[in-house]
N, CA, C and O atoms as a GROMACS GRO file, in nm:
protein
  500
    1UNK      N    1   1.405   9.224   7.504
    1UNK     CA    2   1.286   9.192   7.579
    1UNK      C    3   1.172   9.145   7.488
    1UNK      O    4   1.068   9.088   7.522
    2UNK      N    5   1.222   9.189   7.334
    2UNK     CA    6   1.066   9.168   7.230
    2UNK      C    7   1.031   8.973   7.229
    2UNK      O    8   0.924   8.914   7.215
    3UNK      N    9   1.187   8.915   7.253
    3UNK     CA   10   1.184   8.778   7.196
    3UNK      C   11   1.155   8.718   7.325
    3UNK      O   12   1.108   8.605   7.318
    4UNK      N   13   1.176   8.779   7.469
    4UNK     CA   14   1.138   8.694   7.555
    4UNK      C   15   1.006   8.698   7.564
    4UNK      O   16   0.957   8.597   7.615
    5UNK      N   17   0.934   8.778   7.533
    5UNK     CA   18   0.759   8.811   7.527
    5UNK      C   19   0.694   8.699   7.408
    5UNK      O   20   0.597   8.624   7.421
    6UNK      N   21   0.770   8.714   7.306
    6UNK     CA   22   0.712   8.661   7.176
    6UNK      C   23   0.743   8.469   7.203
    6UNK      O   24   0.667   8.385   7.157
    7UNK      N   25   0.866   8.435   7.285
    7UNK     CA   26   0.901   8.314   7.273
    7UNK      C   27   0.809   8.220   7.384
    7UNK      O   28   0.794   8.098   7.382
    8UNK      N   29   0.738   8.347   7.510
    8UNK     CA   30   0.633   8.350   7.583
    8UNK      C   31   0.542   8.319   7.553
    8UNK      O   32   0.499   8.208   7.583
    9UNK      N   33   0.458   8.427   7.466
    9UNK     CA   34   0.334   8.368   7.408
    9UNK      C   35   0.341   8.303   7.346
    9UNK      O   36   0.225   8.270   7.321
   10UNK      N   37   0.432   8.227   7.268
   10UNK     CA   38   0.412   8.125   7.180
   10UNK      C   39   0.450   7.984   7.234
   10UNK      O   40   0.454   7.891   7.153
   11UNK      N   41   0.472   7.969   7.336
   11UNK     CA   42   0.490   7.875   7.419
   11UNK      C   43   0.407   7.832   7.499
   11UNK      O   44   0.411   7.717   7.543
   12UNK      N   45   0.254   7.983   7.553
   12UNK     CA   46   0.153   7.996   7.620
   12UNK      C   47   0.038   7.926   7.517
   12UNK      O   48  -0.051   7.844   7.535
   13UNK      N   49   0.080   7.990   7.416
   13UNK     CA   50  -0.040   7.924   7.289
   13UNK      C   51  -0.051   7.829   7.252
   13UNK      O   52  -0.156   7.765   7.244
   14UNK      N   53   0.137   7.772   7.196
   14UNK     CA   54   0.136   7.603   7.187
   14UNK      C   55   0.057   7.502   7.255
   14UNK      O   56  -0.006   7.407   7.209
   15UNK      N   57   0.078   7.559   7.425
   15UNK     CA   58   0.022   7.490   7.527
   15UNK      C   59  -0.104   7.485   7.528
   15UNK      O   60  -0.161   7.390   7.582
   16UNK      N   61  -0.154   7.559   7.486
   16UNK     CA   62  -0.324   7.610   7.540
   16UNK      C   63  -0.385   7.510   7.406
   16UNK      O   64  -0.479   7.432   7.417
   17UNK      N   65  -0.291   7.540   7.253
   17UNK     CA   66  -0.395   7.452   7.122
   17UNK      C   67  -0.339   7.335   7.151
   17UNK      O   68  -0.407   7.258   7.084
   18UNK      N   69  -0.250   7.263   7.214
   18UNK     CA   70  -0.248   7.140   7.246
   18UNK      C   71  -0.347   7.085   7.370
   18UNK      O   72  -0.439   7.004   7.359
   19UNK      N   73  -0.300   7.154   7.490
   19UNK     CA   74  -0.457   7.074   7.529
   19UNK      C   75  -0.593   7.102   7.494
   19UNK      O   76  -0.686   7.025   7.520
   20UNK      N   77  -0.606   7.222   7.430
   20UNK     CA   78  -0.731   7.203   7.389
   20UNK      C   79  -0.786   7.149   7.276
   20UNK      O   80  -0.903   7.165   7.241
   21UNK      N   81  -0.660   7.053   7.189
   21UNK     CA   82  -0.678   6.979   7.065
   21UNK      C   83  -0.699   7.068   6.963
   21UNK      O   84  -0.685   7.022   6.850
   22UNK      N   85  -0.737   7.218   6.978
   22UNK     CA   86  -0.768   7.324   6.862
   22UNK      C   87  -0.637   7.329   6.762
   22UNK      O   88  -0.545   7.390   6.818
   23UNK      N   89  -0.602   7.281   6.630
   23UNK     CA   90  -0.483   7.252   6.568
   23UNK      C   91  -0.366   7.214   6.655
   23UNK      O   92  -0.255   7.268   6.648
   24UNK      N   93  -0.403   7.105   6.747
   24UNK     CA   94  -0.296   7.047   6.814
   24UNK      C   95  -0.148   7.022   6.779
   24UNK      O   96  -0.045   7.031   6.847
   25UNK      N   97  -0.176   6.978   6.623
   25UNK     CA   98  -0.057   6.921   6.561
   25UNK      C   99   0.009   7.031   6.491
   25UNK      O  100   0.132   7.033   6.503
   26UNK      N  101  -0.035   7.108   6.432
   26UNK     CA  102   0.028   7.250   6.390
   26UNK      C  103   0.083   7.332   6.509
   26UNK      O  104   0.162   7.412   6.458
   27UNK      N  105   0.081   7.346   6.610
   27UNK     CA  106   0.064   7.392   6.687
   27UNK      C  107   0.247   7.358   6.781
   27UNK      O  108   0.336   7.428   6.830
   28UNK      N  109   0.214   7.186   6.760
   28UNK     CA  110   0.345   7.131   6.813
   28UNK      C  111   0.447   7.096   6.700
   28UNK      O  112   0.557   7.045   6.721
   29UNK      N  113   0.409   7.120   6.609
   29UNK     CA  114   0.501   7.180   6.517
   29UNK      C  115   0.590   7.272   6.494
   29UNK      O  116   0.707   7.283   6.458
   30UNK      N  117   0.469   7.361   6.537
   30UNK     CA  118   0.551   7.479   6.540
   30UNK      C  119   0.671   7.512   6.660
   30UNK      O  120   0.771   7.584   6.662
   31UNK      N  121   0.616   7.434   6.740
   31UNK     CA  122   0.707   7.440   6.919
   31UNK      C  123   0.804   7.365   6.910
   31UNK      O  124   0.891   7.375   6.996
   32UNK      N  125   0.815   7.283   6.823
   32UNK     CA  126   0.900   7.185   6.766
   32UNK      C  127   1.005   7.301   6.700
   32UNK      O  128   1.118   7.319   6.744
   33UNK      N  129   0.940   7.385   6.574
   33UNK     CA  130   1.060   7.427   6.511
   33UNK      C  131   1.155   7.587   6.583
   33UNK      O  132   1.259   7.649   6.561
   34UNK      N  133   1.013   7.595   6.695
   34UNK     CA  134   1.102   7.718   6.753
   34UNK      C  135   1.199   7.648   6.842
   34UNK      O  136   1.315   7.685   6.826
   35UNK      N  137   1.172   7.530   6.957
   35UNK     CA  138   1.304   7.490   6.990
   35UNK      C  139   1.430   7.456   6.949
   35UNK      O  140   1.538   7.466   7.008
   36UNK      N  141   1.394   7.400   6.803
   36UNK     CA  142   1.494   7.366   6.718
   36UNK      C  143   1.568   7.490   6.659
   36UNK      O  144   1.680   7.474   6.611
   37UNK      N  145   1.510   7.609   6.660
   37UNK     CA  146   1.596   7.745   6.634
   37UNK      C  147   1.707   7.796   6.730
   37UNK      O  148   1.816   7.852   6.723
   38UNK      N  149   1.593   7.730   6.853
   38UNK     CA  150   1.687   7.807   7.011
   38UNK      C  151   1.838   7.747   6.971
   38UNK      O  152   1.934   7.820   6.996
   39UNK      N  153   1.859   7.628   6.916
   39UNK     CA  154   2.033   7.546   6.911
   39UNK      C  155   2.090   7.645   6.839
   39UNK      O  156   2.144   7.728   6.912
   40UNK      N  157   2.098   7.666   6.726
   40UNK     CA  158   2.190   7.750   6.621
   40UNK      C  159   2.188   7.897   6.628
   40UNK      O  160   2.281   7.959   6.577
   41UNK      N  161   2.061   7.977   6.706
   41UNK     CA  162   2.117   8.124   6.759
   41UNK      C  163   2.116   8.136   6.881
   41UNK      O  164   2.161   8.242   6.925
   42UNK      N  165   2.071   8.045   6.966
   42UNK     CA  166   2.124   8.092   7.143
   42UNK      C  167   2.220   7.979   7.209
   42UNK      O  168   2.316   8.021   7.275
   43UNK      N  169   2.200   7.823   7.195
   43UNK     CA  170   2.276   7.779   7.232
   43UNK      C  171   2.409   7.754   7.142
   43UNK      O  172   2.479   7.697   7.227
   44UNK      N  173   2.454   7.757   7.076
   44UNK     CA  174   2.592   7.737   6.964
   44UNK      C  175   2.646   7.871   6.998
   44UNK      O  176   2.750   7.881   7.063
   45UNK      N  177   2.590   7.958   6.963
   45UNK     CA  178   2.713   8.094   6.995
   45UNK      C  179   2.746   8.089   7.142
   45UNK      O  180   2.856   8.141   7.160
   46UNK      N  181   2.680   8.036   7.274
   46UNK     CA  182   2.692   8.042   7.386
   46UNK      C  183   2.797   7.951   7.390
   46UNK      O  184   2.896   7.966   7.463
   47UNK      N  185   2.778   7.852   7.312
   47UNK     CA  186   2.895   7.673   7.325
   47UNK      C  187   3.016   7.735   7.257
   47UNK      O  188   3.109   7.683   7.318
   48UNK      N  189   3.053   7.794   7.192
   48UNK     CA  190   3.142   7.880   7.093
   48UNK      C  191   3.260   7.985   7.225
   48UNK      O  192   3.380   8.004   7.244
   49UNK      N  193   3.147   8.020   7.277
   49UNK     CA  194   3.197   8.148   7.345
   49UNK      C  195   3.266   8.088   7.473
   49UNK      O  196   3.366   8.145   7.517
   50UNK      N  197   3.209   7.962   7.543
   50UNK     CA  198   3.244   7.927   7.642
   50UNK      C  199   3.252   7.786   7.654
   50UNK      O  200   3.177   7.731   7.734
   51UNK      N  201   3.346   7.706   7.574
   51UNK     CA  202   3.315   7.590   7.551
   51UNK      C  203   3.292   7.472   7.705
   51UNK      O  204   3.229   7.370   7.733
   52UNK      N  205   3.394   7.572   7.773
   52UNK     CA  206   3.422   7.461   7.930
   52UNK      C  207   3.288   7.453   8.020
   52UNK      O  208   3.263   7.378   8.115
   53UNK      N  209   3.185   7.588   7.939
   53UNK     CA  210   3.097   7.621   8.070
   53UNK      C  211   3.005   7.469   8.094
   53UNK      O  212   2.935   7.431   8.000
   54UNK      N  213   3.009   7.401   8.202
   54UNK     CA  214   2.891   7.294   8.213
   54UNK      C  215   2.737   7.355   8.205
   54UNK      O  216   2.637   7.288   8.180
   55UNK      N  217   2.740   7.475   8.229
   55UNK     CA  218   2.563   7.498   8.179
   55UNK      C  219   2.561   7.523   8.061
   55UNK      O  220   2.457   7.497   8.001
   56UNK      N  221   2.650   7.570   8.003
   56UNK     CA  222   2.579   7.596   7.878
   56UNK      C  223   2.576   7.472   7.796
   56UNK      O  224   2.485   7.459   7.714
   57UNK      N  225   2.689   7.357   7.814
   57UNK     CA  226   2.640   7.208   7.773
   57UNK      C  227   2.456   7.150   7.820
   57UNK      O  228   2.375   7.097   7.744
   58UNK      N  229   2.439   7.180   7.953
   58UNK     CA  230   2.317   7.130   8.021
   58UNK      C  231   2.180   7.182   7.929
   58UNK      O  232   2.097   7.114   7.868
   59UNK      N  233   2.196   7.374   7.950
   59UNK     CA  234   2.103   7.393   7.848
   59UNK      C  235   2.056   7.351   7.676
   59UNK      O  236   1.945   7.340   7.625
   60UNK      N  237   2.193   7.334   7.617
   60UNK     CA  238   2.143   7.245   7.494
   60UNK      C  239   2.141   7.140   7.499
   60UNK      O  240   2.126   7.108   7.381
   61UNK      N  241   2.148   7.013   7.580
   61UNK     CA  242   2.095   6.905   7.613
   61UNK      C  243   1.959   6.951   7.646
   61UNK      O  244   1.875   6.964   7.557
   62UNK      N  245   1.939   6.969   7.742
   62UNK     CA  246   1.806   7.002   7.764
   62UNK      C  247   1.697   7.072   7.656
   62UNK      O  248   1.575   7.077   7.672
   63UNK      N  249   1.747   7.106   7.583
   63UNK     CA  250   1.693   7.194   7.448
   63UNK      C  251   1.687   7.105   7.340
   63UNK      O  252   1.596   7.113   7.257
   64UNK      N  253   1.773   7.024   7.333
   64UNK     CA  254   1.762   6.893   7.240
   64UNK      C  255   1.644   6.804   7.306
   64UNK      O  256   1.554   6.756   7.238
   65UNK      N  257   1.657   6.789   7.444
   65UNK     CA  258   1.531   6.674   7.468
   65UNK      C  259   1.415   6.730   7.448
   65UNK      O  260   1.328   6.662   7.394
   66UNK      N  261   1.382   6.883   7.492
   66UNK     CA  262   1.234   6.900   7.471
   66UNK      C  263   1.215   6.938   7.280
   66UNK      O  264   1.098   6.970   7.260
   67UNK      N  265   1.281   6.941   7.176
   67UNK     CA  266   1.325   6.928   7.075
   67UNK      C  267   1.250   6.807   7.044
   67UNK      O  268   1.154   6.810   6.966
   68UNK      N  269   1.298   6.671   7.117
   68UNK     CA  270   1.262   6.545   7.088
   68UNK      C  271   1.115   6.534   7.123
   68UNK      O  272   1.037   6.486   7.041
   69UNK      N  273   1.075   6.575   7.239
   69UNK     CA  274   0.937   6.534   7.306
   69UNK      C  275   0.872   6.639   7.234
   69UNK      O  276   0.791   6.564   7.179
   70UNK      N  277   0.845   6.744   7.192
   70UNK     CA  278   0.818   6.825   7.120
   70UNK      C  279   0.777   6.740   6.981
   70UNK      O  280   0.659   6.749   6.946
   71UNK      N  281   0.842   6.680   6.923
   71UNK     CA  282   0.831   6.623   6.760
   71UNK      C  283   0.732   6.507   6.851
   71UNK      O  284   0.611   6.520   6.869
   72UNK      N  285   0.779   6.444   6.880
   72UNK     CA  286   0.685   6.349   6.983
   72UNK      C  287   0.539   6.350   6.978
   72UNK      O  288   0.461   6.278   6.915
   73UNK      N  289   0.517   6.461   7.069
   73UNK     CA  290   0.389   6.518   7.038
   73UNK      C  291   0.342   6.547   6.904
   73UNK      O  292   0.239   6.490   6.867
   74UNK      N  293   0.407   6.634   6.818
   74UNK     CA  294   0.353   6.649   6.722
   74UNK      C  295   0.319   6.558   6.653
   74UNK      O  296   0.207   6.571   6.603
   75UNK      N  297   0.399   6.426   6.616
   75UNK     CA  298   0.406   6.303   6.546
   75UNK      C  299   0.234   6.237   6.590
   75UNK      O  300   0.151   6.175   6.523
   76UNK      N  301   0.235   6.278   6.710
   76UNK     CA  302   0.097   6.143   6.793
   76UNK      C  303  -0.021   6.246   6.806
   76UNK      O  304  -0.135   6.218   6.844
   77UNK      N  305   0.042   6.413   6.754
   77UNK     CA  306  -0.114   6.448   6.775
   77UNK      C  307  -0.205   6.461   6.652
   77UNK      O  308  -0.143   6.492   6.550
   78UNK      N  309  -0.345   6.446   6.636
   78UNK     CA  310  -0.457   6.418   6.579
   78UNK      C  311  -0.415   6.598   6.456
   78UNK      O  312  -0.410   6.709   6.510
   79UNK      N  313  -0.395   6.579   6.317
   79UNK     CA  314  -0.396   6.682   6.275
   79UNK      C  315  -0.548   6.654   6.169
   79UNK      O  316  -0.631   6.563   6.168
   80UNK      N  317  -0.533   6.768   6.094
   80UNK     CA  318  -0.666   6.794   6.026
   80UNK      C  319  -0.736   6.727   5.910
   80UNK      O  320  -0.834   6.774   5.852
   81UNK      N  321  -0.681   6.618   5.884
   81UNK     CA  322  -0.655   6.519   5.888
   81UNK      C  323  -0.758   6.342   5.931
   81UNK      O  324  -0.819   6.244   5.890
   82UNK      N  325  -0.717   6.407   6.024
   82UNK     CA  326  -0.790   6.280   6.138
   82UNK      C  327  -0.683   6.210   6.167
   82UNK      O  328  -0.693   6.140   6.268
   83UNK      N  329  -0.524   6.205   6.074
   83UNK     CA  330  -0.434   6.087   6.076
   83UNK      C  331  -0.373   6.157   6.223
   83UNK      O  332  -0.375   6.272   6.268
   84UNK      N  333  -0.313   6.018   6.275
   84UNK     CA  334  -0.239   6.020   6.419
   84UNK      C  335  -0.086   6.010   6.321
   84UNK      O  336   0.008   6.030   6.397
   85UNK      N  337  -0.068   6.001   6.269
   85UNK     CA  338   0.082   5.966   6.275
   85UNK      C  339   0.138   5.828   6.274
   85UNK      O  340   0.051   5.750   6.312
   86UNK      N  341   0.251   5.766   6.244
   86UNK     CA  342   0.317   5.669   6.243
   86UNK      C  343   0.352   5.622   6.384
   86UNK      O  344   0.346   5.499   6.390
   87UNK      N  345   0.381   5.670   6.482
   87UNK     CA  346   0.400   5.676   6.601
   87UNK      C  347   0.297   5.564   6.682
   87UNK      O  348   0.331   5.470   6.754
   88UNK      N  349   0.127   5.619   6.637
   88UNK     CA  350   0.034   5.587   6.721
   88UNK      C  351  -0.060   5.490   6.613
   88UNK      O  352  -0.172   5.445   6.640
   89UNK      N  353   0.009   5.471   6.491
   89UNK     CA  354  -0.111   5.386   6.415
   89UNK      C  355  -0.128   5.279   6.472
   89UNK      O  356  -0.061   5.266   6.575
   90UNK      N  357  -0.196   5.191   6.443
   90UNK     CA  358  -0.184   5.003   6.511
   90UNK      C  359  -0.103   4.957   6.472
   90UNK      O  360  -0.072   4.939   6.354
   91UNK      N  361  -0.041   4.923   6.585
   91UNK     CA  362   0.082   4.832   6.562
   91UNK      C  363   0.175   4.891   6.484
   91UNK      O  364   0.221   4.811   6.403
   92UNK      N  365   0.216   4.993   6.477
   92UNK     CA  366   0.313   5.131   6.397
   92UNK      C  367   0.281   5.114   6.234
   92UNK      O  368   0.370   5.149   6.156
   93UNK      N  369   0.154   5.059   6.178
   93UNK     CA  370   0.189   5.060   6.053
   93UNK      C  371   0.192   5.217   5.971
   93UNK      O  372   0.270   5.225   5.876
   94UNK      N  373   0.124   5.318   6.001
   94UNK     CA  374   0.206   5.419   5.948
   94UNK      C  375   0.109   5.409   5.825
   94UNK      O  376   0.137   5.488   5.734
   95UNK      N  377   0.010   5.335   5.805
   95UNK     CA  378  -0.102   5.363   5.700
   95UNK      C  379  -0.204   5.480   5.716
   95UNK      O  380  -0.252   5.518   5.823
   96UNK      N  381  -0.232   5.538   5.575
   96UNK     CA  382  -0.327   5.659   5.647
   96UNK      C  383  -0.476   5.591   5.625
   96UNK      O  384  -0.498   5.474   5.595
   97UNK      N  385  -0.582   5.707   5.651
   97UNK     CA  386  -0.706   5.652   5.709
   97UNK      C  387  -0.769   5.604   5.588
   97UNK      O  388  -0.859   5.524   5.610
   98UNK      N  389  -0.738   5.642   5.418
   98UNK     CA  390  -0.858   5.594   5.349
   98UNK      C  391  -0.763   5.473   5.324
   98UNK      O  392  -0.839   5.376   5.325
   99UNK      N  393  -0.634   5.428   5.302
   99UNK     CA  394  -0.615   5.303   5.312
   99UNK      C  395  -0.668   5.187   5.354
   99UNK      O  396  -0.707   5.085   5.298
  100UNK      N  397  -0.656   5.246   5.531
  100UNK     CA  398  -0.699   5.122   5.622
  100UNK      C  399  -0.820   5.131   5.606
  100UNK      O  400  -0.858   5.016   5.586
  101UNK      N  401  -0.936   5.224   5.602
  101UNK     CA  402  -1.101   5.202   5.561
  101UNK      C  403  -1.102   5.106   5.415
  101UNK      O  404  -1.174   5.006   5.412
  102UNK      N  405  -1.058   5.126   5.353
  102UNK     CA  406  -1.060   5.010   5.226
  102UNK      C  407  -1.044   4.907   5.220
  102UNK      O  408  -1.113   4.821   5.165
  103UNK      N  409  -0.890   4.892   5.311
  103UNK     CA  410  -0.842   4.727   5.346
  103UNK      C  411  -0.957   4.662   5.428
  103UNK      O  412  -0.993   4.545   5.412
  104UNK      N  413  -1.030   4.779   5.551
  104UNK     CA  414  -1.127   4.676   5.637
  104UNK      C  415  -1.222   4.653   5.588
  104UNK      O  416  -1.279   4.551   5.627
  105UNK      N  417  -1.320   4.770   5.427
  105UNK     CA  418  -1.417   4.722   5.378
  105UNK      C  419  -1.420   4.583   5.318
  105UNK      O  420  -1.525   4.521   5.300
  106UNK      N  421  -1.299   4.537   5.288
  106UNK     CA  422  -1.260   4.454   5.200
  106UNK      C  423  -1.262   4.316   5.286
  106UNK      O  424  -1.272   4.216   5.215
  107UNK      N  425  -1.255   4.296   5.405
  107UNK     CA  426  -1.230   4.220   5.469
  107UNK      C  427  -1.358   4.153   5.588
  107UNK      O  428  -1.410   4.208   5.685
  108UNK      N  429  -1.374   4.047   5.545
  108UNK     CA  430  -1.482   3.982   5.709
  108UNK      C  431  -1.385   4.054   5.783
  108UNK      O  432  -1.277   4.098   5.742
  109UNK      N  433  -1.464   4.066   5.959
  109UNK     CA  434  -1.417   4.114   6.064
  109UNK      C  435  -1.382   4.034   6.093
  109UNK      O  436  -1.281   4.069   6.153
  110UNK      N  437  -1.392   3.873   6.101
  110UNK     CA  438  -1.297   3.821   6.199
  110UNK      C  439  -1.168   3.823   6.100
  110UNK      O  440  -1.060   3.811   6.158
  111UNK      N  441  -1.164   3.837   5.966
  111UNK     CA  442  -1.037   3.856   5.902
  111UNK      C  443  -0.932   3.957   5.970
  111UNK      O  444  -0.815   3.946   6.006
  112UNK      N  445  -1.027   4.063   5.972
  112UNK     CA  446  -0.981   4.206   6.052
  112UNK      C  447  -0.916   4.184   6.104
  112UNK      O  448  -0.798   4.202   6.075
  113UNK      N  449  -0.976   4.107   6.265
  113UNK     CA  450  -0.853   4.104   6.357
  113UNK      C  451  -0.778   4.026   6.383
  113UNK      O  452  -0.713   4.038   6.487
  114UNK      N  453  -0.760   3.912   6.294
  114UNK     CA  454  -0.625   3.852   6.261
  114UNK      C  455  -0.536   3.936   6.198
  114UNK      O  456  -0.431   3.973   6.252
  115UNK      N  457  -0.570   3.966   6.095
  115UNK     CA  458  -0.476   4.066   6.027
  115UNK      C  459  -0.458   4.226   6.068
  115UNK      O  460  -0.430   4.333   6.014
  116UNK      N  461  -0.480   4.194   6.147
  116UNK     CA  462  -0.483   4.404   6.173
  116UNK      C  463  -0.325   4.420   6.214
  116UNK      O  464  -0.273   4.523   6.172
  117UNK      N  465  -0.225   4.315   6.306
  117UNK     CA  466  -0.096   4.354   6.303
  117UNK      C  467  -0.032   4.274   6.216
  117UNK      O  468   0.088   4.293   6.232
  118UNK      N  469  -0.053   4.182   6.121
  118UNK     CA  470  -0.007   4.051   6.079
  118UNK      C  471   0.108   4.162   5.987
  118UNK      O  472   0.227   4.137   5.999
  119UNK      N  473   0.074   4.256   5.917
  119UNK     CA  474   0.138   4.299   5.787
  119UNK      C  475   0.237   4.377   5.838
  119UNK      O  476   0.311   4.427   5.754
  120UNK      N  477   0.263   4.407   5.975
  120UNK     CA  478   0.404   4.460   6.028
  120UNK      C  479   0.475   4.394   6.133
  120UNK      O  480   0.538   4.457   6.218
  121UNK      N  481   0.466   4.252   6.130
  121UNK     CA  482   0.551   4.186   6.173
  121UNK      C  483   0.648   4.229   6.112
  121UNK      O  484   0.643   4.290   6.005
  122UNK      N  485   0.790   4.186   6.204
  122UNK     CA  486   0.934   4.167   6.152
  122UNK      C  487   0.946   4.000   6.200
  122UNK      O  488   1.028   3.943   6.127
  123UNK      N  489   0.909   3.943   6.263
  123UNK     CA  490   0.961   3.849   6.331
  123UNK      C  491   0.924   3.704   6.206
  123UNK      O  492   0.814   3.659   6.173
  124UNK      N  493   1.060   3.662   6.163
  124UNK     CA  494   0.949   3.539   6.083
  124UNK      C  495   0.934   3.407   6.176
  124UNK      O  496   1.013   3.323   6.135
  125UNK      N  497   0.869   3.365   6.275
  125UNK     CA  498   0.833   3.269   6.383
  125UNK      C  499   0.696   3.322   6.409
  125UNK      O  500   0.625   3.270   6.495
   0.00000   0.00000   0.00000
């Protein structure tokens, strides 16, 4: 009963510092690595024990996707930092913030916004 309480509040808390942005990104990190625990001590010994059962396939699918949306979040939320992540930079470049403040000091604005996605193209056309 200790881990259904503890896997509770920490699922109540995740929720609460994500919408309230209070260490958002630590926060879904962490919800990130407790789902990612749930596979190797609750769902694998369950898949082990009962390989035919269709729920216990469903629940670690399902444990893998919020796994995924979980990192998701964490990836796009605002950490301490100020950086968003690779996910949500412009145009995915995945630069952090004193970079891109340097590149734009460096640059007229109408340079700016020509070039603000030019340097992560893939496409050569």
């Amino acid at each position: 009963m200790l881990w259904a309480y503890a896997t509770g509040v920490g699922h109540i808390a995740a929720g609460v510092a994500i919408l309230t942005g209070v260490h958002a990104r630590l926060a879904a990190i962490v919800l990130t690595a407790m789902f990612a625990s749930f596979t190797p001590l609750v769902h694998v010994p369950m898949l082990l024990a009962d390989p035919s059962s269709h729920m216990n396939w469903s629940e670690n699918a399902l444990n893998l996707a919020l796994i995924g949306a979980a990192w998701v979040v964490a990836d796009s939320a605002v950490g301490s930092t100020g950086y968003r992540g690779a996910l949500t930079a412009p145009c995915g470049g995945g630069r952090g913030p004193r970079a891109a403040r340097a590149a734009s000091a460096a640059m007229p604005a109408a340079a700016r916004a020509r070039a603000s996605c030019e340097d992560t193209r893939t496409d050569p056309g």
